[in-house]
N, C-alpha and C positions, 0 to 999 in steps of 0.2 A: 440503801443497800437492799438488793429481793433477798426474801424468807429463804430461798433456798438455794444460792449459786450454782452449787453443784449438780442440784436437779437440775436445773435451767438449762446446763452444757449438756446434760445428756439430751434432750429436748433437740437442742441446736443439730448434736451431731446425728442422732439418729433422721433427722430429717434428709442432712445430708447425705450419709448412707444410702436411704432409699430413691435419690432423685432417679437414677440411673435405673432403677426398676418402674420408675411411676411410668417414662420415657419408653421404655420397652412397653408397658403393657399397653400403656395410648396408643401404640403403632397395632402391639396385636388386635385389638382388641376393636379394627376398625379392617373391613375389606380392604378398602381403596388405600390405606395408609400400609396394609402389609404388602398388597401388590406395591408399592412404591419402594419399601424397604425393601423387596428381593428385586427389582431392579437398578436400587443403587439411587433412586428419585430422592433419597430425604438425604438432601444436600445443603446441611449448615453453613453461611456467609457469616462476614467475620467484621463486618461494617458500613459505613455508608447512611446518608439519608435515606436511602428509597433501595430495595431488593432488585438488582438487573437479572435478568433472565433472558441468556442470550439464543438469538433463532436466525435460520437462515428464510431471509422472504422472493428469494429468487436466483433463477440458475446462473450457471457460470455462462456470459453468453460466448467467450472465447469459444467453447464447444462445436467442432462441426468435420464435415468433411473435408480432404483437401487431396491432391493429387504434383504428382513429382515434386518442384522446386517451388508452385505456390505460396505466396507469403501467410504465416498465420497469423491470425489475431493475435496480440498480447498485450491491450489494453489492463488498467487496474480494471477490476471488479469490484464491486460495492454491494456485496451478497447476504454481509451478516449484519443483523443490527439486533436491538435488546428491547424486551417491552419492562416496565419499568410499574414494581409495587411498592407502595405503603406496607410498613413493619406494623403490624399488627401484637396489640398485647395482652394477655391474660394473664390472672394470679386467681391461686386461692389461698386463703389462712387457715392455719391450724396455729387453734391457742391453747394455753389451758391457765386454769386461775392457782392462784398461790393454796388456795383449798384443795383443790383436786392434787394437786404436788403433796399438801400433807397428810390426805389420804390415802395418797400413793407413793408412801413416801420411799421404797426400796428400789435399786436403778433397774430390777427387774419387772417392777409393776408399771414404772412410770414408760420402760420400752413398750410394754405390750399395749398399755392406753393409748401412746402417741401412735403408734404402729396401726391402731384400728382405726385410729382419724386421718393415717395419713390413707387409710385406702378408702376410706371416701373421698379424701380431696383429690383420690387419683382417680377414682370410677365418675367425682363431677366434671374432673379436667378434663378424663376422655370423652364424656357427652358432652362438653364446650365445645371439645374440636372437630367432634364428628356431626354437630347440629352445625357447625360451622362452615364444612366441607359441603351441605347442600345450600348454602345461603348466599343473597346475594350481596352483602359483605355492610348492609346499609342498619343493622339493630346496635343497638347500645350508640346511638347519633355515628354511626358509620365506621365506631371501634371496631369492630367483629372483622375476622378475616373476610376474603371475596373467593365464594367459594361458587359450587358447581353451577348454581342458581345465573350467573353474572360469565363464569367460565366457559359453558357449556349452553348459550342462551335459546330460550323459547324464540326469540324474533334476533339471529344474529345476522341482519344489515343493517341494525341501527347502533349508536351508544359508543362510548371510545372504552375499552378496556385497555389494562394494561397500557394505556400511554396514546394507543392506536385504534385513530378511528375503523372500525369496521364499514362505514360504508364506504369512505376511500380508498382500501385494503381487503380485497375476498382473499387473499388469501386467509385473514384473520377471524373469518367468520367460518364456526361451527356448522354443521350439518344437523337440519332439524324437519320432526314431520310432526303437525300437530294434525289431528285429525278426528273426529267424533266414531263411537260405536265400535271401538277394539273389540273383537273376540275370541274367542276359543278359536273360531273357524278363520278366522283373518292374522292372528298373531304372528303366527309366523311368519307370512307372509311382509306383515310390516317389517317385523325384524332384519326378513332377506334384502329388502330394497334397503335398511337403514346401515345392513352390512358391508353393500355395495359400495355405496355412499362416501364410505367412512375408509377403504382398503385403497391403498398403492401398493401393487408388487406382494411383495413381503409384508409390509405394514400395513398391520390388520390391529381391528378391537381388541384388548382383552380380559376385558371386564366388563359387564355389564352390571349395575348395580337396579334396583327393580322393586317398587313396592308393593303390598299384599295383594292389591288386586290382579296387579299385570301378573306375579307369581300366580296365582290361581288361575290364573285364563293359559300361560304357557305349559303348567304343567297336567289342566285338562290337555292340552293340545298332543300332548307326552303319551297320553294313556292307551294308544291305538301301535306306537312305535315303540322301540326300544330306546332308554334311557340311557345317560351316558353322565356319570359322573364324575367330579375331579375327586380323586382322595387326598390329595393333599389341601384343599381347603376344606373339605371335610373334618380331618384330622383337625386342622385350625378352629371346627367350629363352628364354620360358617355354610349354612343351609345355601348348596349350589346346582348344578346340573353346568352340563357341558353345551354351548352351540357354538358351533363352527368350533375355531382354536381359543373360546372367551366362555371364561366363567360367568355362567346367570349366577347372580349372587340375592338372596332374600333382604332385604334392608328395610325388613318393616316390622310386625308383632307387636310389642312391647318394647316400645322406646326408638322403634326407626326413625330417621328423616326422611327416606325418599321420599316426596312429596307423593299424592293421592295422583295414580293412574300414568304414571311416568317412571319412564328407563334410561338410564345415562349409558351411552354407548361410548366408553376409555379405549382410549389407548395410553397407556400409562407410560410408553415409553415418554411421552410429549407433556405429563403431570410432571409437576414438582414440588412436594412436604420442602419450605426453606426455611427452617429454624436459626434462629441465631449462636451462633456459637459457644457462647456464655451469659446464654439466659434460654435452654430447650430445657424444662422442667427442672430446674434447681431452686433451690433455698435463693432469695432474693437478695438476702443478706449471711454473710455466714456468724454475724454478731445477735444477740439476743434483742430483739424488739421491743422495749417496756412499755407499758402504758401508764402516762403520765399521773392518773390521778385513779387508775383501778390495782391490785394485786394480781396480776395476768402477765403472761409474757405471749409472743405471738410470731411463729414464722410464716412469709410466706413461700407458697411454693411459685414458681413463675415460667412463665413459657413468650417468648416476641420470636415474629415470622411470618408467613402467609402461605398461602398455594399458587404457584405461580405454572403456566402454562407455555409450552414452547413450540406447539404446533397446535394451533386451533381447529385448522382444518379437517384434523385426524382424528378429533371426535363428536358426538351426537346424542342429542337428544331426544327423545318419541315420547307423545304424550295425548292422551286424549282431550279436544276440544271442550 
């Protein structure tokens, strides 16, 4: 029997309570994950071995011109197919020991303790997912999601992602410029060819995410012209400036990931946050976890999913050689 039953349940439930806020703040509290959630990208699947993510890899060819009674095409089409990822999985604990309960031992003390642990397990979950979202999906033996590093590739004509080889498939291959000697004086310039690049029609970047350096070289490049900010990622928090219709977004300081001298050029329409539907930041268990041979009880909090991509084409990389 534990020391303290009753503690223990409040433990359980207050964990539970707060998953639905750890989930919110993970999203805020990452650029590329809030642009996902106001476009409706962070789309929980509900089973399955492997995450599909469906895309269309070619046009309708029925499509064309025709005149009076001319027969039209109406063959099937074979336009949509799915690239196909690994569920990916993370957890973290929070425990606490049968001392620390009888120390704390009012159900008001013992909220406010677990309350402070769970918001580090929610500020280390958010830096799990957002160290995650530039990686190339291959640390902890290949556990880690497959993130911008693998999505968004420095050499995309080689490698199979997502199920599909890039080099037998351009449509599936990113848009990338690696190049030596970035400047003040050239930045922009790269940007416009990387904007080009990356735009159909309507479908354009809209996020640029960008580490300290590239940040300092475009916003010398600012100092001459007028500045053009979003206030709504502002308001969010997140150090931005305007080009073209795509937030430049700072992803570096204290605790970024962008990697040194590189700019991820989104279209987020074509990003997808796929969480699973009953396991995106919840209590793993909603029963009490004992430890067999310590006085501790232990929950964890948990998250399985990946980042998955449905138009490769539509976005890019820039990086210095």
């Amino acid at each position: 029997m534990f020391p303290n039953a009753a503690i223990s349940d409040v433990i359980a439930t207050t964990i539970q309570s707060r998953t639905g806020i750890v989930a919110d703040n993970v999203t805020k509290n990452n650029a590329i994950l809030t642009k996902l959630s106001e476009g409706g990208n962070v789309k929980p699947f509900s089973g399955g071995n492997v995450i599909l993510q469906e895309l269309s890899f070619q046009e309708n060819q029925n499509a064309g011109w025709y005149s009076g009674y001319q027969a039209l095409p109406v063959g099937a089409q074979d336009v949509i197919s799915a690239a196909q990822y690994d569920i990916k999985q993370a957890a973290c604990a929070v425990s606490m020991s049968g001392l620390e309960m009888l120390q704390n031992s009012s159900k008001e003390q013992i909220i406010d303790l677990m309350e402070a642990r769970i918001k580090v397990a929610e500020s280390t979950m958010s830096n799990l997912i957002s160290q995650g979202l530039y990686s190339d999906g291959l640390a902890a033996g290949g556990k880690q999601i497959g993130g911008l590093a693998v999505a968004v590739a420095k050499v995309p004509t080689t490698g199979i992602y997502g199920g599909i080889d890039r080099l037998s498939w351009p449509f599936w291959r990113n848009q990338a410029s690696i190049a030596a000697g970035t400047t003040a004086a050239n930045i922009q310039q790269r940007f416009n060819a990387m904007y080009a690049a990356t735009v159909r029609g309507a479908d354009h970047i809209d996020l640029i995410m960008v580490d300290n350096a590239y940040w300092a070289l475009f916003m010398q490049s600012l100092q001459t012209i007028q500045r053009f900010t979003d206030s709504k990622m502002a308001k969010l928090g997140f150090p931005s400036v305007q080009y073209m219709q795509a937030d430049v977004v700072l992803d570096g300081g204290i605790g970024g990931y962008d990697p040194v001298s590189t700019a991820y050029f989104l279209n987020t329409k074509y990003l997808h946050l796929r969480p699973h539907r009953d396991r995106n930041f919840v209590a793993l268990d909603p029963s009490k976890r004992y430890s067999v041979n310590q006085d501790a009880v232990t929950q964890l909090l948990a998250w399985a999913g990946n980042l998955t991509v449905s138009g490769a084409q539509f976005q890019g990389v820039m990086a210095d050689a």
